[in-house]
N, CA, C and O of each residue as an XYZ file, in Angstrom:
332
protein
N    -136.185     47.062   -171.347
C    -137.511     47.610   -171.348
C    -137.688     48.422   -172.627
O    -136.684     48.962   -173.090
N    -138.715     48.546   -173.170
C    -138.949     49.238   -174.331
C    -140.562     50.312   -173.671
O    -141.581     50.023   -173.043
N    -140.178     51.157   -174.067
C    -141.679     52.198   -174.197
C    -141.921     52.841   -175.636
O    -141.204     53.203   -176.569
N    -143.097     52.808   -175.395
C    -143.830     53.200   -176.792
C    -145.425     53.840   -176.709
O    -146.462     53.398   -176.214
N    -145.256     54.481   -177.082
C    -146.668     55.240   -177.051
C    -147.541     54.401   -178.389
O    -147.058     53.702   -179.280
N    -149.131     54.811   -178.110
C    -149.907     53.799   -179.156
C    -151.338     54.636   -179.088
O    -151.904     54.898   -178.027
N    -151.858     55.036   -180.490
C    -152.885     56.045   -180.533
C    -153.571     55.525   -181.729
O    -153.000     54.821   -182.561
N    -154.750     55.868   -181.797
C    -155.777     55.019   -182.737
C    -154.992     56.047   -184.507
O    -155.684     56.292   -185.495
N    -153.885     56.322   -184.397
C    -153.169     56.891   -185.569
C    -151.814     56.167   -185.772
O    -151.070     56.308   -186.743
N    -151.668     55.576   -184.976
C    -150.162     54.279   -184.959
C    -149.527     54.365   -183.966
O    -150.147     54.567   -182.922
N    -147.868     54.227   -183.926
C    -147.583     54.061   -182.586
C    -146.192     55.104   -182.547
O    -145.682     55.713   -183.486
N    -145.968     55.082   -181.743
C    -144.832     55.953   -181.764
C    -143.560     55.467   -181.681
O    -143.696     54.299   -181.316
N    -142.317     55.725   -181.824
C    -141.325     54.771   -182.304
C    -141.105     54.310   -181.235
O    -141.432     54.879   -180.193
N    -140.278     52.757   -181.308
C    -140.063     52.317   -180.010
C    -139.073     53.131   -178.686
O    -139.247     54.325   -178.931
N    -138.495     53.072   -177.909
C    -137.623     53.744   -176.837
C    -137.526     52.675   -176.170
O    -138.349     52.124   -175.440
N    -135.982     52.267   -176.581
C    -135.406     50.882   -175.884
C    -134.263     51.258   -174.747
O    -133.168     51.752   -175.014
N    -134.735     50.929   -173.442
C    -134.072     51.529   -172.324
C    -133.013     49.520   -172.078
O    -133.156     48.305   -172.211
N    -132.064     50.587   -171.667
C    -130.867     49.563   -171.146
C    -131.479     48.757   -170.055
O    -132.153     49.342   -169.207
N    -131.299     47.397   -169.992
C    -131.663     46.733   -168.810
C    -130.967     46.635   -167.573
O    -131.309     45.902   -166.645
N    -129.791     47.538   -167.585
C    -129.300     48.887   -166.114
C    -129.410     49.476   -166.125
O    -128.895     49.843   -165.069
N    -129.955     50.628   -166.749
C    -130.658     51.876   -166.378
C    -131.601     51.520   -165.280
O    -132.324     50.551   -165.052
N    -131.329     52.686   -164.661
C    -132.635     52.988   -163.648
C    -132.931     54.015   -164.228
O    -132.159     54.807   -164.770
N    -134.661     54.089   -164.111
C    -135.138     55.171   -165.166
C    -135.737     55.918   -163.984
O    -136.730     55.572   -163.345
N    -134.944     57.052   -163.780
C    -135.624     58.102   -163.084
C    -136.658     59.141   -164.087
O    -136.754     59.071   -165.313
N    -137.405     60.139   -163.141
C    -137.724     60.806   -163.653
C    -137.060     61.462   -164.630
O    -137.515     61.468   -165.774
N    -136.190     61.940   -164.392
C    -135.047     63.001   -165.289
C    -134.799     62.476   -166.698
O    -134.737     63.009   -167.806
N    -134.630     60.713   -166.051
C    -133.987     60.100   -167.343
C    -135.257     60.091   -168.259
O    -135.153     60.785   -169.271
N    -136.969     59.121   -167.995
C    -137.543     59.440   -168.478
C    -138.131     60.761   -169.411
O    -138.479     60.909   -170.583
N    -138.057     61.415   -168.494
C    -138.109     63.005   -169.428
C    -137.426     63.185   -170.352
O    -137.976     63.412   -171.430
N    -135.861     63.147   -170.259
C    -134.839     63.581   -171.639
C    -134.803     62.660   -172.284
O    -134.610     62.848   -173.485
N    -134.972     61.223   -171.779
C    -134.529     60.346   -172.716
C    -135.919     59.696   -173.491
O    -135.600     58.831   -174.307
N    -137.143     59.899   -173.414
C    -138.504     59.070   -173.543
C    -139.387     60.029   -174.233
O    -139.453     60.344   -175.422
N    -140.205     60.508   -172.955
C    -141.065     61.139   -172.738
C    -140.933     63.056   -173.655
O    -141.903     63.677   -174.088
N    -140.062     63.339   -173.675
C    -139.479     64.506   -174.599
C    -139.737     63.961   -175.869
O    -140.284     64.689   -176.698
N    -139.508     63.074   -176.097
C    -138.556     62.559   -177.524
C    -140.466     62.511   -177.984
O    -140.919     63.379   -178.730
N    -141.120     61.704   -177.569
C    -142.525     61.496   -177.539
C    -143.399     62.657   -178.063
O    -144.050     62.891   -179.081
N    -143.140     63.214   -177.011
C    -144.256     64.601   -177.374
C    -144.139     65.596   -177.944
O    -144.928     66.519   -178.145
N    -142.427     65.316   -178.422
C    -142.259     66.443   -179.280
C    -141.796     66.117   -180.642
O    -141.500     66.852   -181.584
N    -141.804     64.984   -180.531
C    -141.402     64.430   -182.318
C    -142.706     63.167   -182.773
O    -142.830     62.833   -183.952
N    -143.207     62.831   -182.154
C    -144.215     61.723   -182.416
C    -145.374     61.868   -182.306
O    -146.150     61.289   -183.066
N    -145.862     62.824   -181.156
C    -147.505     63.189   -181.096
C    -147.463     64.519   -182.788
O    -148.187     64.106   -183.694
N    -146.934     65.489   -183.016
C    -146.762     65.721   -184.505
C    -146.892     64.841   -185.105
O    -148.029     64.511   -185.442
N    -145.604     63.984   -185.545
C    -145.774     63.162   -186.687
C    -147.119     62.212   -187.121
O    -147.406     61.814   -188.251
N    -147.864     61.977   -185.814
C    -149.249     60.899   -185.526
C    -150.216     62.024   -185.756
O    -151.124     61.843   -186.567
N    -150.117     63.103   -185.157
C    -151.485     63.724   -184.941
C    -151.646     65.172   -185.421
O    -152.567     65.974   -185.268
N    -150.527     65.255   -186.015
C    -150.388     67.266   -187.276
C    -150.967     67.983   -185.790
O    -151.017     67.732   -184.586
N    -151.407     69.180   -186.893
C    -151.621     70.048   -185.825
C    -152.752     69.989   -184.863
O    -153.067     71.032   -184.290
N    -153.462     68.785   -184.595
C    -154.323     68.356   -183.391
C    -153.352     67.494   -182.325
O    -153.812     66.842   -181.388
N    -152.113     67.597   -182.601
C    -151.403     67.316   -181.192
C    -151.385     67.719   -179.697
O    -150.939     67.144   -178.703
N    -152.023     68.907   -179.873
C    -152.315     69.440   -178.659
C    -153.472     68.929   -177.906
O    -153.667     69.098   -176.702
N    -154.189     68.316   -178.698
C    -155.943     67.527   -178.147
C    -155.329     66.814   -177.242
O    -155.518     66.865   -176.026
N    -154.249     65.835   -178.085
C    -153.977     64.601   -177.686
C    -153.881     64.346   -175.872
O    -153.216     65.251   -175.367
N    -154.219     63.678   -175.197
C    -154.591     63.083   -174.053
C    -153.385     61.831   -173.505
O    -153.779     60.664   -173.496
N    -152.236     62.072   -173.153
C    -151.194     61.123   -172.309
C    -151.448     60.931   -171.037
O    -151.232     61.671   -170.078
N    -152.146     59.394   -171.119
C    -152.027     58.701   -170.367
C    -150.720     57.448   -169.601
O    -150.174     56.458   -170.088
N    -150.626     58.051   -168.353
C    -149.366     57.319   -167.645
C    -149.788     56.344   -166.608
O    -150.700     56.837   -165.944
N    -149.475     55.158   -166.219
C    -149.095     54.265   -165.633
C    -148.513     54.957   -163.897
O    -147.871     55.934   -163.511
N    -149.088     53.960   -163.368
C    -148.167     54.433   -161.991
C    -146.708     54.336   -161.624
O    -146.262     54.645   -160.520
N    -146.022     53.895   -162.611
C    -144.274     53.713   -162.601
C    -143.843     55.318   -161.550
O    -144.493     56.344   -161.351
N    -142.955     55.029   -161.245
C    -142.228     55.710   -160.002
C    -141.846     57.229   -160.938
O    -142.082     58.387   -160.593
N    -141.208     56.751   -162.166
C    -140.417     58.246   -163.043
C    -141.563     58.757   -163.756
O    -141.276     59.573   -164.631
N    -143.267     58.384   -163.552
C    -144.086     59.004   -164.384
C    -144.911     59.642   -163.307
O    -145.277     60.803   -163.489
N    -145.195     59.108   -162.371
C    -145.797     60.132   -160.594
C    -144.583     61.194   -160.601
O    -145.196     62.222   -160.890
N    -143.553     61.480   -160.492
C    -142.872     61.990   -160.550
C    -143.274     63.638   -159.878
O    -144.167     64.199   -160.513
N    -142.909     64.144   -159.114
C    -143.025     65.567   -159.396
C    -142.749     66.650   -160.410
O    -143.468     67.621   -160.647
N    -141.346     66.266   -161.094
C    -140.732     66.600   -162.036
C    -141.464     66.126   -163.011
O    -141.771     66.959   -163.864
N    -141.886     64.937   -163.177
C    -142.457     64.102   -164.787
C    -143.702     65.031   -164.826
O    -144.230     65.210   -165.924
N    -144.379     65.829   -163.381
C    -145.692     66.337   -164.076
C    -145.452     67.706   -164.315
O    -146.002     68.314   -165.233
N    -144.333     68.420   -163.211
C    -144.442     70.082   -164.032
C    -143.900     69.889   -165.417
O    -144.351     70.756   -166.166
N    -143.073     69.036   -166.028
C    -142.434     69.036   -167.456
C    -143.716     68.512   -168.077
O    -143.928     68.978   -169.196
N    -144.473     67.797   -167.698
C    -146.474     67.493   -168.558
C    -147.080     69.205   -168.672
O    -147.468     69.880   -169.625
N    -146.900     69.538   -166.873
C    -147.642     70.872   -167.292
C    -146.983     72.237   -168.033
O    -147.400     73.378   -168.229
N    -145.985     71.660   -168.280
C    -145.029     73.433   -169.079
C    -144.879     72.729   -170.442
O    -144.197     73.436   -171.184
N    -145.338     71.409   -171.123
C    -144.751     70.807   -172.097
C    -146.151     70.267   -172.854
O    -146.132     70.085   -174.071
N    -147.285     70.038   -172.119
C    -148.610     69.124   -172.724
C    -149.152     68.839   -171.159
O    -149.029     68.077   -170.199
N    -149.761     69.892   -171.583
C    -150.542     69.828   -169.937
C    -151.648     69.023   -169.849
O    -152.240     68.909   -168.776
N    -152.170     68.179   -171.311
C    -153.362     66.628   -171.531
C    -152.666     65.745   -171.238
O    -151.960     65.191   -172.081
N    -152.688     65.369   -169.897
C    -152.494     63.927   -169.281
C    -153.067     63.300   -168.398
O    -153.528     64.170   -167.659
N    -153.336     62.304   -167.996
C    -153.622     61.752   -167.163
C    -152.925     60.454   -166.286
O    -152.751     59.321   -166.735
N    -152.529     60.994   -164.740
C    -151.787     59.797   -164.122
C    -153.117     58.769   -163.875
O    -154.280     59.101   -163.644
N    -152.484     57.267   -164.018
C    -153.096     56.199   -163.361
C    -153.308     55.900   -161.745
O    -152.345     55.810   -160.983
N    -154.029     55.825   -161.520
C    -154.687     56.250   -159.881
C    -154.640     55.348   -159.238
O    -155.424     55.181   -158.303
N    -153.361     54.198   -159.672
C    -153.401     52.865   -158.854
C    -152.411     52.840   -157.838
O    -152.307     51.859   -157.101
């Protein structure tokens, strides 16, 4: 699996997950989602990174309880998918 974030400023580097990993929340967070918002929404968006708006998918490690207090103590602009 690969994740990648994608913003009308480019994309963010790829994040190539093992095809045994199970991606929990936890893992998502340290291993993805960290890496994302704290090295790539900068590099894409300077100091209007904070505007920026992350949108998530209904995947199991992004509903997360954990995946959203680390959104709200980390980039509290997100939005889960409501499917």
């Amino acid at each position: 699996m690969v994740a990648v974030g994608i913003s009308w400023n480019g994309m963010s580097r790829p994040y190539v997950v093992d095809g045994d990993t199970k991606v929990t929340a936890r893992y998502f967070i340290d291993d993805v989602l960290s890496k994302m918002i704290k090295e790539n929404l900068p590099r894409l968006h300077g100091k209007n990174s904070h505007k920026i708006t992350v949108h998530f998918d209904s995947a199991k490690s992004h509903v997360d309880k954990l995946t959203q207090e680390w959104m709200e103590e980390n980039h509290p602009n997100y939005i889960l998918d409501c499917v």
